[in-house]
PAFIMAR-155188 format. One line per field, with one value per atom (N, C-alpha, C): residue number from 0; residue in three letters; atom name; x, y, z. Coordinates in pm, 1 decimal, m for minus. Layout:
N
nr: (NUM, ...)
rest: (ala, ...)
atom: (CA, ...)
u: (X, ...)
v: (Y, ...)
w: (Z, ...)
This chain:
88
nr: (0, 0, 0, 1, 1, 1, 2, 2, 2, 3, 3, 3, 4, 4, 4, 5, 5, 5, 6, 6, 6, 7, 7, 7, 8, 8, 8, 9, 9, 9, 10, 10, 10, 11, 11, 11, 12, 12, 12, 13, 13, 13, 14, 14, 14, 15, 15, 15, 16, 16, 16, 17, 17, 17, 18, 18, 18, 19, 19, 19, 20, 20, 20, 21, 21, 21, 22, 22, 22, 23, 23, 23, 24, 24, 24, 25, 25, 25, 26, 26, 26, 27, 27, 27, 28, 28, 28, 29, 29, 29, 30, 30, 30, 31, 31, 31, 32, 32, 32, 33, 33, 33, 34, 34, 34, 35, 35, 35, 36, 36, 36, 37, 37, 37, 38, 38, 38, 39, 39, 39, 40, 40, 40, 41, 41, 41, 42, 42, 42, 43, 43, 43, 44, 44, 44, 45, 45, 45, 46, 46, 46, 47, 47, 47, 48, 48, 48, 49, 49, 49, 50, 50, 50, 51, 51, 51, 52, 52, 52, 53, 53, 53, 54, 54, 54, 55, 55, 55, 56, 56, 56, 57, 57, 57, 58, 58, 58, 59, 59, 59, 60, 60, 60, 61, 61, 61, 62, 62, 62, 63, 63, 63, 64, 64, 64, 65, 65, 65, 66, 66, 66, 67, 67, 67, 68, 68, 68, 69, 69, 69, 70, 70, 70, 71, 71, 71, 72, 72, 72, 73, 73, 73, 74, 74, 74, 75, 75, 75, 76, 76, 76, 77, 77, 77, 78, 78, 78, 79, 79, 79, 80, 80, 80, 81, 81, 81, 82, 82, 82, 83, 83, 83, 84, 84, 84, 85, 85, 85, 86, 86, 86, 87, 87, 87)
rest: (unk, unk, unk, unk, unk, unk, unk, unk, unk, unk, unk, unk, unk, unk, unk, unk, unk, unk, unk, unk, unk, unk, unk, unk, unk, unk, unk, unk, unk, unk, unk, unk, unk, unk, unk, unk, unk, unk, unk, unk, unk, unk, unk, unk, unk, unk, unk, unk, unk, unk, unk, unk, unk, unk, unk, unk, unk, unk, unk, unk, unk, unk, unk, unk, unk, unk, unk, unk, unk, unk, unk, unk, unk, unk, unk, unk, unk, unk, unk, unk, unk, unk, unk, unk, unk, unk, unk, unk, unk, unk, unk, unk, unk, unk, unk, unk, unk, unk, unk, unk, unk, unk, unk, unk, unk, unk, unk, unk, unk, unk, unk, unk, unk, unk, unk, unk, unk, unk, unk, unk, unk, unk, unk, unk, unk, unk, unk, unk, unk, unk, unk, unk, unk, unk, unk, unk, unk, unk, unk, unk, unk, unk, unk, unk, unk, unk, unk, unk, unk, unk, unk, unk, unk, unk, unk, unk, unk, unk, unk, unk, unk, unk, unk, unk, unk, unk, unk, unk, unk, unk, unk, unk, unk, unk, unk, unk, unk, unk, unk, unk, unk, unk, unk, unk, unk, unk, unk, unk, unk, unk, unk, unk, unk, unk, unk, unk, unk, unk, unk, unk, unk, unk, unk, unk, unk, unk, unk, unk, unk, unk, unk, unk, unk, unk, unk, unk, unk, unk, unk, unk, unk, unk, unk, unk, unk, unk, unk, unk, unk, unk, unk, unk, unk, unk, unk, unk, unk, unk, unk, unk, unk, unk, unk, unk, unk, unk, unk, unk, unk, unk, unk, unk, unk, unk, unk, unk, unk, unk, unk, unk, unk, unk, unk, unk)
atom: (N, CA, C, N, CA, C, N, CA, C, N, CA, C, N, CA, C, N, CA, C, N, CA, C, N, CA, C, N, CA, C, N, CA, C, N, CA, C, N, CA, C, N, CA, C, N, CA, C, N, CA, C, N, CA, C, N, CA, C, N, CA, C, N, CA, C, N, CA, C, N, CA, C, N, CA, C, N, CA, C, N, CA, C, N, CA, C, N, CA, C, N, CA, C, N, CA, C, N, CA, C, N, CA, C, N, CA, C, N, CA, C, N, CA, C, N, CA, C, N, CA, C, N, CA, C, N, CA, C, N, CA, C, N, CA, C, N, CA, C, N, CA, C, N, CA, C, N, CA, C, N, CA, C, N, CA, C, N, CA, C, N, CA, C, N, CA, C, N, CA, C, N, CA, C, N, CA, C, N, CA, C, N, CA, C, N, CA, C, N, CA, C, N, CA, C, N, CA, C, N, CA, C, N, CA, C, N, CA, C, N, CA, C, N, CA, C, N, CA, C, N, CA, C, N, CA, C, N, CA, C, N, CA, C, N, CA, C, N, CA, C, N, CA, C, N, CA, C, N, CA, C, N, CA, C, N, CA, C, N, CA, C, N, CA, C, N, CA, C, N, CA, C, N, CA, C, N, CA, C, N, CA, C, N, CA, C, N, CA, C, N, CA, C, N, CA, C, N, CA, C, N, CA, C, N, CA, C)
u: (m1409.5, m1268.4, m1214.8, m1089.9, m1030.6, m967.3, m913.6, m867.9, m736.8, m570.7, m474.8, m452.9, m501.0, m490.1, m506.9, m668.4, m683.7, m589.4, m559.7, m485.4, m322.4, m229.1, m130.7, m144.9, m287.9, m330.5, m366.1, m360.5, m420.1, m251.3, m149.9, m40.0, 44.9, 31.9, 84.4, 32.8, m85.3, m153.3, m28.6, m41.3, 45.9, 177.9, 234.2, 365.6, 331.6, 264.7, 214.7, 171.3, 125.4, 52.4, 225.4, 309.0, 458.0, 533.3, 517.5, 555.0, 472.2, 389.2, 319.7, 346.8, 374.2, 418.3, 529.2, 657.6, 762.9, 820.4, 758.3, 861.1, 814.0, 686.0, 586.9, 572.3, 579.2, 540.8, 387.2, 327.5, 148.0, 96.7, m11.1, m68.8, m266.1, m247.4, m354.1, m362.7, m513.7, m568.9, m612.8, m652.8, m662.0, m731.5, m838.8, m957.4, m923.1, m826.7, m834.0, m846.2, m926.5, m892.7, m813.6, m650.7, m573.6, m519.1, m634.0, m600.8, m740.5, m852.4, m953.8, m935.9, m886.0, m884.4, m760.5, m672.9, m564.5, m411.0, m426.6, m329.7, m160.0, m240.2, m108.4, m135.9, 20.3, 31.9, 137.1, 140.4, 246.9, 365.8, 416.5, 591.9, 585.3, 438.8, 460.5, 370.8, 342.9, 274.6, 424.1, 477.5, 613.1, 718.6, 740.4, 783.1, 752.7, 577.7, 501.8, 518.4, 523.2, 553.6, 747.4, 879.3, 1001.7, 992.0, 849.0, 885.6, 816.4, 733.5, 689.3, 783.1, 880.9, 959.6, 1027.0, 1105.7, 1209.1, 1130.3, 1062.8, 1033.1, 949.3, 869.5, 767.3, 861.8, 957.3, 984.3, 909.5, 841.1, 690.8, 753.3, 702.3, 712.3, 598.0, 507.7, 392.6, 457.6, 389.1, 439.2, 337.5, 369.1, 297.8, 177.9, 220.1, 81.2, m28.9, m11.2, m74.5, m151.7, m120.7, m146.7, m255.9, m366.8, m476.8, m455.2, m557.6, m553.7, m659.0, m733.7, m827.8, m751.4, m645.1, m577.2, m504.0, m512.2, m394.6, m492.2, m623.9, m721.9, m724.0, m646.8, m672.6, m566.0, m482.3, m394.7, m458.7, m588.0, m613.2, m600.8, m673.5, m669.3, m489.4, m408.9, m263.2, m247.8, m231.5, m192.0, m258.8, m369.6, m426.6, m354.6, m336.7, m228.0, m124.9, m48.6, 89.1, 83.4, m29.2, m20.8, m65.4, m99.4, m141.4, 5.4, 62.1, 225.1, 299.1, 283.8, 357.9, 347.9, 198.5, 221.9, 197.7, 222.0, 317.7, 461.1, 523.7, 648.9, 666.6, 615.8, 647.6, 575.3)
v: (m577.4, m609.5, m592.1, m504.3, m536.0, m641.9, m665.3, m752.6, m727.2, m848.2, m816.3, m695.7, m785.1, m805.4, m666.7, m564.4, m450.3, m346.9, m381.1, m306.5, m310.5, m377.4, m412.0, m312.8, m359.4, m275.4, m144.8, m77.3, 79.2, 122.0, 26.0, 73.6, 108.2, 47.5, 13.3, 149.5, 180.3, 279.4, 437.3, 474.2, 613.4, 568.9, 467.1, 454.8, 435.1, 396.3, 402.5, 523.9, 609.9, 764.1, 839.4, 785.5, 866.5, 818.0, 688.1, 663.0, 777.5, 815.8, 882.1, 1007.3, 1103.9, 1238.9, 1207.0, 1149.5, 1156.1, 1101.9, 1010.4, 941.1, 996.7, 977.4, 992.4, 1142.7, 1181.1, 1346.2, 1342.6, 1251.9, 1277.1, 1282.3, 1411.0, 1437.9, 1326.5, 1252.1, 1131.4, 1145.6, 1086.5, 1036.6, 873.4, 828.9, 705.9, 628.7, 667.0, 683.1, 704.8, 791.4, 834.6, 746.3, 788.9, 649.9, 704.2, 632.4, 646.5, 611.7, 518.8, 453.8, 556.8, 491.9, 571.3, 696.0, 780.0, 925.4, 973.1, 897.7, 943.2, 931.0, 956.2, 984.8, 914.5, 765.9, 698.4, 654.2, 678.5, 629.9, 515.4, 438.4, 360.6, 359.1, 487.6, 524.6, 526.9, 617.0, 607.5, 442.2, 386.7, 238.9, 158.7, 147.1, 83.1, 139.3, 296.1, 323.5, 287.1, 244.0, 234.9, 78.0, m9.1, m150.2, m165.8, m86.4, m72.1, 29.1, 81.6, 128.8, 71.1, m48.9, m118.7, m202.8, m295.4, m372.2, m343.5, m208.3, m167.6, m104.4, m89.9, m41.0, m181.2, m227.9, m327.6, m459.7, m513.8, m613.5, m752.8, m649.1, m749.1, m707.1, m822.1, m811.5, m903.9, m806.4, m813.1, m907.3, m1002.8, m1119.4, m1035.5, m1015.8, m970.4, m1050.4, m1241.6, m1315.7, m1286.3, m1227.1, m1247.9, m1094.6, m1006.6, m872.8, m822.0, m764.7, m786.2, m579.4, m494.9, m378.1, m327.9, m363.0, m383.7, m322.8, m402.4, m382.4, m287.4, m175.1, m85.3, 12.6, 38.6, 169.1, 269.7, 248.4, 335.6, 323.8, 343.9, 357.5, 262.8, 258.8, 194.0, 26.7, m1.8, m123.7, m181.2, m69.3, m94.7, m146.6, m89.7, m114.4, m281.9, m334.1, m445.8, m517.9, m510.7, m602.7, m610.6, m552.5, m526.7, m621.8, m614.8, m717.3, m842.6, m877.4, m993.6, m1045.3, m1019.5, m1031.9, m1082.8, m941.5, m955.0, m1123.7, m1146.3, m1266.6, m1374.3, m1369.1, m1487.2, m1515.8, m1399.4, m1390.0, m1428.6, m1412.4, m1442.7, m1588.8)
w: (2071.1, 2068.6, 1926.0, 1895.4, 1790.6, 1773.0, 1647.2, 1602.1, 1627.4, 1613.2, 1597.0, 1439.2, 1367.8, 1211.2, 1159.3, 1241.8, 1225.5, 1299.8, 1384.9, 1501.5, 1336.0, 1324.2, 1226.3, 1106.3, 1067.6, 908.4, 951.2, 1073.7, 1121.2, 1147.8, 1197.3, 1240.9, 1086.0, 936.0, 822.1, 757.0, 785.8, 706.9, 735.6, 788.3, 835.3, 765.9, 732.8, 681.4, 530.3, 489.9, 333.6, 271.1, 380.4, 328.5, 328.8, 390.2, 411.9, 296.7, 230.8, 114.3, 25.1, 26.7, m82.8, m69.9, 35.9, 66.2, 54.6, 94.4, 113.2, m43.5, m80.2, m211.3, m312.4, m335.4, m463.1, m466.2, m388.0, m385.2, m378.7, m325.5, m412.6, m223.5, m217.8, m107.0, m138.5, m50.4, m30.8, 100.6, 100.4, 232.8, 224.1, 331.3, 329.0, 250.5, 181.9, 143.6, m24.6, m48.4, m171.4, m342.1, m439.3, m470.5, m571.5, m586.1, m642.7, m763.1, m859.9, m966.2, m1030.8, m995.6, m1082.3, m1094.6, m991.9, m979.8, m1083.1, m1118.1, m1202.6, m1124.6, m1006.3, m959.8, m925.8, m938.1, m945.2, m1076.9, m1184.4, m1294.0, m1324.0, m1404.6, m1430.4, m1363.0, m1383.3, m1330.7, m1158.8, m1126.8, m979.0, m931.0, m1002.5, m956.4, m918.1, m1017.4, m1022.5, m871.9, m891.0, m736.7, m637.6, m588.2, m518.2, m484.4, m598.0, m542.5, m504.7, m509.7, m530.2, m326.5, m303.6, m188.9, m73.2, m140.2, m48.8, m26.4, m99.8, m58.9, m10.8, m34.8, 92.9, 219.0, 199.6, 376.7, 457.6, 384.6, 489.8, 439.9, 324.6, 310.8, 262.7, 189.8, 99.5, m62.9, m134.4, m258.1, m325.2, m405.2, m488.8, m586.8, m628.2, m728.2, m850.6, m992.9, m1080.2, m1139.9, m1126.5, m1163.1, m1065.0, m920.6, m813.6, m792.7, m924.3, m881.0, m928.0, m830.7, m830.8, m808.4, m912.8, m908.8, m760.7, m784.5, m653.5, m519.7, m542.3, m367.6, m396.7, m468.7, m470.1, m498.9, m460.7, m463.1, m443.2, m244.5, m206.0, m52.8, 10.5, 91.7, 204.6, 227.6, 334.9, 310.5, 100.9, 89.2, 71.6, 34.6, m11.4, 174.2, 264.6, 405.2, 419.4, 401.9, 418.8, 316.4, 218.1, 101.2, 222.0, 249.3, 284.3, 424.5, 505.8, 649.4, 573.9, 483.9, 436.3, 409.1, 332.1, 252.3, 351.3, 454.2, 537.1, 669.7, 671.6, 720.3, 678.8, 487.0, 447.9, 465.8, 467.7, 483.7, 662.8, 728.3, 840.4, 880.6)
């Protein structure tokens, strides 16, 4: 049996990889790792937390910001259902 929680964080993922083709311009897979590899820098980190709040309606607190969760599209999607059900 899946989980709700996984089923949520598999539905989040495809809209976070569309933030990254669509906003960022940057071609990623789920997997990719996006800090060690170079690819997200400062300017697009900052876009990246400015396009999570407008689309999922989460906002990353900066004492609370842990690099870890922003690796790799699959761990960014699991941040984002977490957020998301504080906010709810």
């Amino acid at each position: 049996m899946v989980s709700v929680s996984r089923v949520a964080t598999a539905a989040i993922e495809p809209r976070v990889l569309a933030i990254f083709r669509e906003e960022l311009e940057l071609e990623v897979d789920a997997e990719t790792p996006l800090i060690d590899a170079g690819i997200l820098d400062s300017v697009g980190f900052v876009r990246l937390l400015a396009e999570l709040e407008r689309v999922f309606g989460v906002q990353v607190e900066l004492a609370e910001l842990e690099l870890d969760d922003f690796h790799c599209i699959s761990k960014i999607a699991r941040l984002v259902e977490s957020l998301r059900e504080v906010v709810e």
